[in-house]
C-alpha positions as CSV (number, residue, x, y, z in Angstrom):
1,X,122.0,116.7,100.9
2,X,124.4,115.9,103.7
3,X,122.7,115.0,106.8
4,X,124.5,115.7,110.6
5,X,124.0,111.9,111.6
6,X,127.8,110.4,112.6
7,X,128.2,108.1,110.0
8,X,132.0,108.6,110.1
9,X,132.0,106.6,114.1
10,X,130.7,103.4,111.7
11,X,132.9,101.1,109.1
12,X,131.3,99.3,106.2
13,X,131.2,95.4,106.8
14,X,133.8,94.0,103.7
15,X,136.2,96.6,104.8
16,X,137.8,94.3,107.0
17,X,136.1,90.9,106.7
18,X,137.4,88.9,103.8
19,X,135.4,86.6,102.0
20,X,138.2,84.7,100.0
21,X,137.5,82.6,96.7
22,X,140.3,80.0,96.2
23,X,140.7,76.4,95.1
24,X,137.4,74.8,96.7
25,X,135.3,77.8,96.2
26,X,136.6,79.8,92.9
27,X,132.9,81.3,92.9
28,X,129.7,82.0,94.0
29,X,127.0,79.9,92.5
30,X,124.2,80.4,95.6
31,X,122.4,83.1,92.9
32,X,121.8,80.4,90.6
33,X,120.2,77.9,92.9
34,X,116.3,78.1,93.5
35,X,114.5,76.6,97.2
36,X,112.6,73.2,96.0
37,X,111.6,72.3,99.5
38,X,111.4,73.0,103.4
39,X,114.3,72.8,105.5
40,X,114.5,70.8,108.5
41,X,112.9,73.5,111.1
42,X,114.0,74.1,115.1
43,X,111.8,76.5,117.4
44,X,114.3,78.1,119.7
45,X,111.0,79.9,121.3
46,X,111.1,78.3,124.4
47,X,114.8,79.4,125.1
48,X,116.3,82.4,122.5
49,X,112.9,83.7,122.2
50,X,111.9,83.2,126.2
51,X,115.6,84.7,127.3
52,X,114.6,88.0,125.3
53,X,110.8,88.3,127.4
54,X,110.4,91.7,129.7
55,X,108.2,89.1,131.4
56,X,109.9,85.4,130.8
57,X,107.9,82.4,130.7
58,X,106.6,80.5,133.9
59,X,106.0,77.0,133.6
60,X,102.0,77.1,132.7
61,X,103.1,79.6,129.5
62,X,106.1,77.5,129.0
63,X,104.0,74.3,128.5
64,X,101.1,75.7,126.6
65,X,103.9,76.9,124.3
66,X,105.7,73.4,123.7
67,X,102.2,71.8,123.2
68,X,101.1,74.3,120.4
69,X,104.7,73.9,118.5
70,X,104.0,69.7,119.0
71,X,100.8,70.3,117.6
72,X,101.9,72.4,114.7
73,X,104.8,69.7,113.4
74,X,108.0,70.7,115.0
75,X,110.1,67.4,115.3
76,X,113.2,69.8,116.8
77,X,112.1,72.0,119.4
78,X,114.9,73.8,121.9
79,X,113.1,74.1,125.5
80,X,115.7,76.3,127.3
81,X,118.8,76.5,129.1
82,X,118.5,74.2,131.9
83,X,121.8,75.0,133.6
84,X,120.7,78.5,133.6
85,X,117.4,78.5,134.8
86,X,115.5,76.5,137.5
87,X,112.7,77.0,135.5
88,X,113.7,75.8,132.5
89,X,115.5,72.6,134.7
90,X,111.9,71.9,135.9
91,X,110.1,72.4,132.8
92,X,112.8,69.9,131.0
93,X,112.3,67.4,134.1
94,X,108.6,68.4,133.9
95,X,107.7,67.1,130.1
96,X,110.1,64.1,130.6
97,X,108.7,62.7,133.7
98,X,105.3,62.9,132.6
99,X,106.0,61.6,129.1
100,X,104.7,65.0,127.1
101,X,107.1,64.5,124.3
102,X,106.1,62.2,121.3
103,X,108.5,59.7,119.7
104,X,109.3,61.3,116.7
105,X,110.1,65.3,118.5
106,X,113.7,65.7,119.6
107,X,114.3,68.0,122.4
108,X,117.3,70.4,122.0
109,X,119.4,72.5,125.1
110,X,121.6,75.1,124.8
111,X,124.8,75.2,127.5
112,X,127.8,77.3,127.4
113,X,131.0,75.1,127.3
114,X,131.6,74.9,130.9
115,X,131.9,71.5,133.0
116,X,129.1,72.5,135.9
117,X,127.0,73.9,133.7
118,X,126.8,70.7,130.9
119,X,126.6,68.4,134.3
120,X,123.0,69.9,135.2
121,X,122.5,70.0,131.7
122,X,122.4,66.1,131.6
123,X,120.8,65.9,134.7
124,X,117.9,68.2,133.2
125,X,117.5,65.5,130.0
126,X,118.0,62.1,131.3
127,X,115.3,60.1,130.7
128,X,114.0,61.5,127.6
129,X,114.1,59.4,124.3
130,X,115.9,62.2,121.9
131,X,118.2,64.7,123.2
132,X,120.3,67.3,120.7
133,X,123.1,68.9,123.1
134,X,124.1,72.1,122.3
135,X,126.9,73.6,123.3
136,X,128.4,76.7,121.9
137,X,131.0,79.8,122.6
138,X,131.5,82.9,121.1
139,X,134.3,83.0,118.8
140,X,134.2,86.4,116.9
141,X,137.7,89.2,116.4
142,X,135.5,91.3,118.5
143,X,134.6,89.4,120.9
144,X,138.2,87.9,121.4
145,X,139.6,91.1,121.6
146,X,137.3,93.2,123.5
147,X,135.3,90.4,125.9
148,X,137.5,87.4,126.3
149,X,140.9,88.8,126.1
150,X,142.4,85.8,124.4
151,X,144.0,84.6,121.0
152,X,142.4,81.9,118.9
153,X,143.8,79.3,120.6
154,X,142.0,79.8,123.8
155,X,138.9,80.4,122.1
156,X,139.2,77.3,120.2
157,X,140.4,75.2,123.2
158,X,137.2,76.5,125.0
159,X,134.9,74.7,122.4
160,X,137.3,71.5,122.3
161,X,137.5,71.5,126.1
162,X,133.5,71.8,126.1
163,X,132.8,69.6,123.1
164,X,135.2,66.6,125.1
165,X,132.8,66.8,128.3
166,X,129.8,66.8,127.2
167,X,130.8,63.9,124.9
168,X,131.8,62.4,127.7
169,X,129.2,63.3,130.1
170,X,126.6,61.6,128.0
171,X,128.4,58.6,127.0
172,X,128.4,57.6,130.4
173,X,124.6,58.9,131.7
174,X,122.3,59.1,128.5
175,X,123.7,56.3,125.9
176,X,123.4,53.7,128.6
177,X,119.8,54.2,129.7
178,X,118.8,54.4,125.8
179,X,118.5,57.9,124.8
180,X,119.6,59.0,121.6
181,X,121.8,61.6,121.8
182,X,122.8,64.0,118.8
183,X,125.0,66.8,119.0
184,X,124.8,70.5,118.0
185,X,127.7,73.4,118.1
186,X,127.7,77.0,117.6
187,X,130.6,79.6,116.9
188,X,128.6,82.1,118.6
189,X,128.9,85.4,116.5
190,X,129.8,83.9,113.6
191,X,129.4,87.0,111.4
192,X,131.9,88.4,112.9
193,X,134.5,85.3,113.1
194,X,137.3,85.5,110.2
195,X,135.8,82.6,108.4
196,X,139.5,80.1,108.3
197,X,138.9,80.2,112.1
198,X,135.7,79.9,112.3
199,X,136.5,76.6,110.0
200,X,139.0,75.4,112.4
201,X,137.1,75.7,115.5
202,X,134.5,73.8,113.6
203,X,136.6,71.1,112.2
204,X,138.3,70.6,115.5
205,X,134.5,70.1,117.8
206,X,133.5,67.7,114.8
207,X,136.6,65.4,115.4
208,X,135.5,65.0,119.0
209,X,131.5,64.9,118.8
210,X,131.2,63.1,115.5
211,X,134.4,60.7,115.2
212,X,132.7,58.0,113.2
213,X,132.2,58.2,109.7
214,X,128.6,57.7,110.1
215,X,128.3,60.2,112.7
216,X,127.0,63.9,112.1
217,X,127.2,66.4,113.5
218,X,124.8,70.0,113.8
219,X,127.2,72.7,112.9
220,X,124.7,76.1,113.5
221,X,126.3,79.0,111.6
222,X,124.5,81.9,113.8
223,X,123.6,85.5,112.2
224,X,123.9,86.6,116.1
225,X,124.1,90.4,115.0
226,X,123.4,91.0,111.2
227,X,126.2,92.6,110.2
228,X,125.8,93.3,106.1
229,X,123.5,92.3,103.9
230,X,122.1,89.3,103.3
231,X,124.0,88.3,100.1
232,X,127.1,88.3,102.2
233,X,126.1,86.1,104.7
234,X,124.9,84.0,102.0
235,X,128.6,84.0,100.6
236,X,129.8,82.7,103.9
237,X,127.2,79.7,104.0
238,X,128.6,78.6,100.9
239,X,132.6,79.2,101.6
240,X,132.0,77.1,104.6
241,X,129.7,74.4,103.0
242,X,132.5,74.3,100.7
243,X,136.0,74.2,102.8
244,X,134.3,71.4,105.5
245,X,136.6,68.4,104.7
246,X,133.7,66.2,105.2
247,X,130.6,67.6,103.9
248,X,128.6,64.7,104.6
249,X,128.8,64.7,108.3
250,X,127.7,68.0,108.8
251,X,124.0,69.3,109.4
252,X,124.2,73.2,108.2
253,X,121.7,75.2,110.4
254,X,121.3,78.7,110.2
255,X,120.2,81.0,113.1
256,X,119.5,84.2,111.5
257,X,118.7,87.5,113.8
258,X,117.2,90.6,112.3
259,X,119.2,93.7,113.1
260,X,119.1,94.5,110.1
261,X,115.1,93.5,109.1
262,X,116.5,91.4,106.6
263,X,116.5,87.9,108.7
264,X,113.9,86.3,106.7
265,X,116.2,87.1,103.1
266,X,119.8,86.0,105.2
267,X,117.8,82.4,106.1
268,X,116.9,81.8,102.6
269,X,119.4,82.9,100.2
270,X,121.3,81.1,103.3
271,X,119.5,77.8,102.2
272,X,119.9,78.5,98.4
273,X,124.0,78.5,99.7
274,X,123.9,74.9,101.3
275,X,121.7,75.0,104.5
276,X,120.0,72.4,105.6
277,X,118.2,73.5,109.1
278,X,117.1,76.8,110.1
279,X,116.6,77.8,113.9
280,X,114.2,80.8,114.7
281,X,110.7,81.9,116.8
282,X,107.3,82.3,116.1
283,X,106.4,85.7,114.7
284,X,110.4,86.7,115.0
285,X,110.5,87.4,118.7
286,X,114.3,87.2,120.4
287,X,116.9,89.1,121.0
288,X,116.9,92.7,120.1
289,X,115.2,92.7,116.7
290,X,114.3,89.4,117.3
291,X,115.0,86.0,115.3
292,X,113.8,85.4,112.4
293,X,110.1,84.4,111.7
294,X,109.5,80.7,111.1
295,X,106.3,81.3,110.3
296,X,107.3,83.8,107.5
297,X,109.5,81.4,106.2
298,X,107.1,78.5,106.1
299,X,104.2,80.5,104.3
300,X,106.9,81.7,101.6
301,X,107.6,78.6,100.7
302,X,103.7,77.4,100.8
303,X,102.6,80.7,98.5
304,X,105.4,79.3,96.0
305,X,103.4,75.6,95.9
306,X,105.8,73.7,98.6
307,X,104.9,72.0,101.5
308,X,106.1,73.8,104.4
309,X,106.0,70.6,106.7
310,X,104.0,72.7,108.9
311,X,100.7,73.4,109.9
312,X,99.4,76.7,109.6
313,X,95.7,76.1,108.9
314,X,94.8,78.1,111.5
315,X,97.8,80.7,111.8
316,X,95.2,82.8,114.8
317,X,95.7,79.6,116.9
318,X,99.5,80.9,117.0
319,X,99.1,84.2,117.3
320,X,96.9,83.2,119.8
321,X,99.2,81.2,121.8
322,X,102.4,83.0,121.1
323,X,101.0,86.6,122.0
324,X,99.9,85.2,125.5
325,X,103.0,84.0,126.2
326,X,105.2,86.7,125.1
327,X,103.2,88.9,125.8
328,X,104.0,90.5,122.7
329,X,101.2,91.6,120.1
330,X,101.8,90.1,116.6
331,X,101.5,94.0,114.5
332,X,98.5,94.3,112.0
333,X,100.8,94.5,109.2
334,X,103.1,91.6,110.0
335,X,104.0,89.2,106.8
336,X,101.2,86.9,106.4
337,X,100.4,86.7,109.9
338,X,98.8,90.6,110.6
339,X,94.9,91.4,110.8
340,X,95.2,93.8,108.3
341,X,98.1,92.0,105.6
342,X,94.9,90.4,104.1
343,X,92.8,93.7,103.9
344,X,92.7,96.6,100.7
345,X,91.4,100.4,101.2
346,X,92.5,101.3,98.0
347,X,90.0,101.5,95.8
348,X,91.6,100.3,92.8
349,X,92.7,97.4,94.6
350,X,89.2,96.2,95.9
351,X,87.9,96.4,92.2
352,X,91.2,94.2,91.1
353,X,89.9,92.2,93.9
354,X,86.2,91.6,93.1
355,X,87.0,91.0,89.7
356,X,89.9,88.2,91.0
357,X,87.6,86.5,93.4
358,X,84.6,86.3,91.0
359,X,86.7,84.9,88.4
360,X,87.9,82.5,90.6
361,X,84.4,81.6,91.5
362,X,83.8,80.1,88.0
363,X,87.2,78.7,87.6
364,X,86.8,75.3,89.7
365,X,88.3,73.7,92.4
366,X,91.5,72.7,91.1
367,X,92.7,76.1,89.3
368,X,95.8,78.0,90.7
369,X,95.1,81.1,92.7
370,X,94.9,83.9,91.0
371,X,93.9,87.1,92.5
372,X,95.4,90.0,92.2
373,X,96.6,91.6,95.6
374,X,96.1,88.1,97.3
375,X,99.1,85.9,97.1
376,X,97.6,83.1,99.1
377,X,93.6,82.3,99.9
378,X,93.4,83.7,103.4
379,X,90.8,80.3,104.1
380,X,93.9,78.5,103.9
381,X,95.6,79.9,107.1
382,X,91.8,80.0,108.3
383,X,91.0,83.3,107.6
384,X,87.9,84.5,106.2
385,X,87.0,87.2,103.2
386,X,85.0,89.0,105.7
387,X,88.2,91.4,105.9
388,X,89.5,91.4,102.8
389,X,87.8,94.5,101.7
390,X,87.1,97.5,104.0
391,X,86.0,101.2,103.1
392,X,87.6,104.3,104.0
393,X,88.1,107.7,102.3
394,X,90.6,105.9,100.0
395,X,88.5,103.2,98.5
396,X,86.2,103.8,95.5
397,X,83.2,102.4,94.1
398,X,84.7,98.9,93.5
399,X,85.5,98.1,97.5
400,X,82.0,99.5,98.2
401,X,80.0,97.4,95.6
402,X,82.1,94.2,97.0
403,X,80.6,94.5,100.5
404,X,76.8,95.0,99.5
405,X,76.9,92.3,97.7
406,X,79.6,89.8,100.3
407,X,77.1,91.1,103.2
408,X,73.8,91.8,102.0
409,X,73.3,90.3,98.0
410,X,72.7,93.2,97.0
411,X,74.5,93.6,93.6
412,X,74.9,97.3,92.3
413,X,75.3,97.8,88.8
414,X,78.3,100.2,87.7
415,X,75.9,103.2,86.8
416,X,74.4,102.9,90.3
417,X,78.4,102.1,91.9
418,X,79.1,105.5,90.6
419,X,76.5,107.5,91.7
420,X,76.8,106.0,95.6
421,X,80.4,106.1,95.6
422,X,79.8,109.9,96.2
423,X,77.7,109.4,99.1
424,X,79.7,107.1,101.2
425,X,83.0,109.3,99.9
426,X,81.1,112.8,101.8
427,X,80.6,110.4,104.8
428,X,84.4,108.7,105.1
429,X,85.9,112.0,104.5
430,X,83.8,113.9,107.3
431,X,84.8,111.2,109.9
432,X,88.3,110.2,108.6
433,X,87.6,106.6,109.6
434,X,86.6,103.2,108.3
435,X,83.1,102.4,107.7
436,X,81.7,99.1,108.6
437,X,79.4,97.3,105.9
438,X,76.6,97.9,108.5
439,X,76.9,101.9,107.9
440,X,77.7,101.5,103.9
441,X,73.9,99.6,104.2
442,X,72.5,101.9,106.7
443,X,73.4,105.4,103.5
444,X,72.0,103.1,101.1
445,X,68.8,102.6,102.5
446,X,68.7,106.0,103.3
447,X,69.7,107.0,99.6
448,X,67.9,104.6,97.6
449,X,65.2,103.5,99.6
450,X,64.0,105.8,102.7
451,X,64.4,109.3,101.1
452,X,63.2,111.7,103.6
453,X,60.4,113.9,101.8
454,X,60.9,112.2,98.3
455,X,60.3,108.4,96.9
456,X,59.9,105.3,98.9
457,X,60.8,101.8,97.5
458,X,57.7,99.6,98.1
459,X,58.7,96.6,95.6
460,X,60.8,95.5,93.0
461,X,61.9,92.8,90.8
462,X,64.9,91.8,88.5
463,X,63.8,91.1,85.1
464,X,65.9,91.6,81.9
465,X,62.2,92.4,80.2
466,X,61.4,95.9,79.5
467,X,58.5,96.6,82.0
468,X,56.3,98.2,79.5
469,X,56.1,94.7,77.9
470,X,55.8,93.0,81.3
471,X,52.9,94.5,81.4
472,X,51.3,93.8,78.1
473,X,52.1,89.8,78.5
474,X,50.3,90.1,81.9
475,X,47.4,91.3,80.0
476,X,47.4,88.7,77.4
477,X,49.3,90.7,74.4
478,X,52.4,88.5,73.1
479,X,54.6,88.9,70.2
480,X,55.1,92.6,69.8
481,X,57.1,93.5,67.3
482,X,61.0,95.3,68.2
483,X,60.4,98.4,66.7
484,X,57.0,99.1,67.8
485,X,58.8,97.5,71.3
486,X,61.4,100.4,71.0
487,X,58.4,103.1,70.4
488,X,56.0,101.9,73.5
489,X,59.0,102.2,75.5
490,X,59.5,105.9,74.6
491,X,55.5,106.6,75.2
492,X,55.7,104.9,78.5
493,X,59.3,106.4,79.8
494,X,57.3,108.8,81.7
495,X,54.9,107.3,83.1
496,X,54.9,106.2,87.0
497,X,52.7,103.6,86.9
498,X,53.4,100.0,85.1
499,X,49.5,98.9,84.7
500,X,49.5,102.6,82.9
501,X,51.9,101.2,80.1
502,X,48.5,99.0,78.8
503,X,46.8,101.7,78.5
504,X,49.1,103.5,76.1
505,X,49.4,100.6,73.9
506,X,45.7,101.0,73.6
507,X,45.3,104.9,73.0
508,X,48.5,104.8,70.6
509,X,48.3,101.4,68.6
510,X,44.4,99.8,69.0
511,X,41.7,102.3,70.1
512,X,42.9,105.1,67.1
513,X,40.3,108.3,66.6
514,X,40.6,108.7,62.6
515,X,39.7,107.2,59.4
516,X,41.4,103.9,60.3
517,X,40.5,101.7,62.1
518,X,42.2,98.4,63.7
519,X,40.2,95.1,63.1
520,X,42.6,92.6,63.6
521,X,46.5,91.9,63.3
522,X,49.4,89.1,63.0
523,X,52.5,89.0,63.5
């Protein structure tokens, strides 16, 4: 029923923003398209994702940071906001002067549009072999109205003042001594920017940054606050891919934030529109909500067959790194990434599982993976099976059979599987918790092979010969037919000892008290 939340203080998105299809874009055809292969990538985690830290970076997390993402096959990687932060001005100076950054790795900085700032800017990059400048300024209605007070000329004469001096700036200070400079630019809450101005503003920077054919330029079409759902900023990808006069020049980024938890779905039906580059974090720290997760997006695409152009082989390595320097825990049930995203208490999962894994145990090494509740092989991201199952009071006999025989070899059959599922079931739902392997051995031992006050196991072995004829072979008698088989198998059911079973093959079938007597036989 009706609920006492204010809903009525809120207005849906496409009440006012208008989404127009005309000449160049008479419709949508983004639902059509499928993702073939990885984007180009940019880590914004030493800057967006540093700037939203209770606890921001110092230089020593800072650098471990930049070093993991080298490692892990970033080629754009933004390091901060030099002009903003002494800190991130010395860590900039830091990896230049000591020649940290690799040939092929372009470093990116953010600046607001303003002449000081974009001078320290430069200062914070010369030297360095690839620089992208990024400069950006807010351009939505709200923002016009509400912060800057002014129409969308002085909004748009902000960017074009900016765009002009950094141009400018690095003509004369970076081109000269060698580095190669690219350029990047933002209309900073673009969700919320009527999409002909947002267009315009656009157009007008690209005249100034990129003026040669040849030239391109980074156009990054920021999700700063998600604002509808993710189909509709899709639509606006496209409108825009679609009205840029030249097409050709422009690198599309997206920069997707996840107000509403749907940044991972805006970046890629974003790509499906037209994208071409996607900025975001590790793990989908920033702002708020956060960015969203480039390591998300990357193992999507490498569960569908694709290269994701980056190395995840040992995803803990990055957990590792970026929860030390965030000093934000990655959650247990986190996409791909969690301790626990990998792991089935359910009991009919674990038996989907066993069978899944021990199929693919016979199907070789180059067969697709196929097991159900898996979508990926945990070794590839360096995890182990270890975890995969675990027992609580919701698993069943399946999950519990699985880790006897992962961790001890011991392989139950089903008759058995039911008859101990009850045992570790009384156990799990007494103590409301998890049981480790070691404890699920520990009540079989006790159940099967310790009973206090009852039987002891002393030996066994696995034969698929009935033991009554075990023993006759041991004692030289071969060849028995089936059905007297079938009939010394009855005589000797109750018996407790095997050497027993010869001697009632003797008293029932050789050493008869009657009229008859046995001489000889052949079979």
């Amino acid at each position: 029923g009706p609920s006492k939340m204010p809903f009525q203080k809120y207005q849906e998105f496409l009440n006012w923003y208008n989404i127009p299809f005309d000449d160049k874009w008479k419709q949508r055809s983004w639902p059509s398209k499928r993702i073939m292969q990885a984007p180009r990538w940019c880590s914004v985690d030493l800057r967006d994702g540093n700037q939203a830290l209770i606890n921001p970076m110092n230089h020593e997390k800072k650098l471990r940071f930049f070093l993991h993402l080298v490692s892990m096959g970033y080629k754009e990687i933004e390091i901060g906001f030099p002009a903003a932060s002494q800190t991130d001005f010395d860590f900039s100076r830091y990896i230049i002067d000591n020649k940290l950054i690799p040939d092929d790795v372009e470093i990116q900085v953010l600046c607001q549009c303003r002449e000081s700032l974009l001078k320290k800017t430069i200062e914070a990059v010369a030297g360095a072999k690839n620089v992208i400048l990024h400069i950006y300024n807010s351009t939505s209605e709200l923002q016009r109205r509400v912060v800057f007070e002014k129409p969308r000329a002085g909004i748009k004469a902000i960017a074009t003042e900016g765009a002009t001096i950094v141009k400018k700036m690095a003509d004369e200070t970076l081109v000269p001594t060698g580095t190669n400079v690219r350029y990047e630019y933002s209309p900073e809450s673009f969700t919320g920017t009527e999409l002909d101005f947002a267009l315009e503003v656009c157009e007008a920077v690209m005249q100034i940054l990129a003026p040669k054919p040849e030239d391109k330029l980074i156009i990054n079409l920021p999700s700063t606050v998600e604002m509808s759902t993710p189909n509709v900023y899709a639509d606006q990808i496209e409108w825009m891919c679609a009205h840029f006069e030249n097409r050709e020049k422009v690198i599309l980024s997206l920069h997707p934030h996840n107000d509403r938890g749907c940044g991972v779905a805006c970046a890629e039906l974003g790509i499906m529109a037209g994208a071409d580059r996607v900025e975001g974090c590790l793990f989908g720290n920033g702002e708020r909500t956060g960015n969203v997760c480039l390591v998300t997006l990357a193992m999507n695409l490498f569960s569908q067959g694709m290269d994701p152009e980056i190395d995840l082989r040992d995803i803990q390595a990055s957990i590792d790194v970026a929860e030390y320097c965030n000093e934000l825990k990655v959650p247990e049930r986190f996409p791909w990434s969690g301790s626990l995203v990998y792991t089935a208490f359910s009991g009919s999962h674990q038996d989907a599982i066993k069978k899944g894994m021990a199929k693919m145990a016979l199907a070789g090494e180059d067969a697709k993976w196929e097991v159900p509740y898996l979508p990926i092989d945990p070794v590839h991201i360096g995890r182990s099976y270890e975890a995969v199952v675990r027992v609580n009071a919701q698993s069943g006999k399946g999950g519990i059979a699985y880790l006897l025989e992962q961790n001890y070899g011991i392989i139950l059959p089903k008759e058995v599987q039911m008859e101990f599922s009850p045992v570790i079931q009384a156990i799990t739902d007494k103590t409301s918790a998890e049981i480790k392997p070691e404890k699920i051995m520990e009540a079989f031992t006790n159940h099967y092979l310790k009973q206090a006050n009852g039987y002891e196991l002393k030996s066994f072995e696995v034969s698929s010969k009935l033991a009554a004829m075990m023993e006759l072979e041991s004692r030289g008698v071969t060849d028995v037919p089936p059905n007297l088989q079938s009939e010394l198998v009855s005589i000797c059911k109750p018996l407790t000892e095997r050497a027993d079973c010869y001697q009632a093959f003797l008293q029932n079938f050789v050493d008869l008290k009657g009229p008859v007597g046995l001489v000889e036989y052949t079979t």
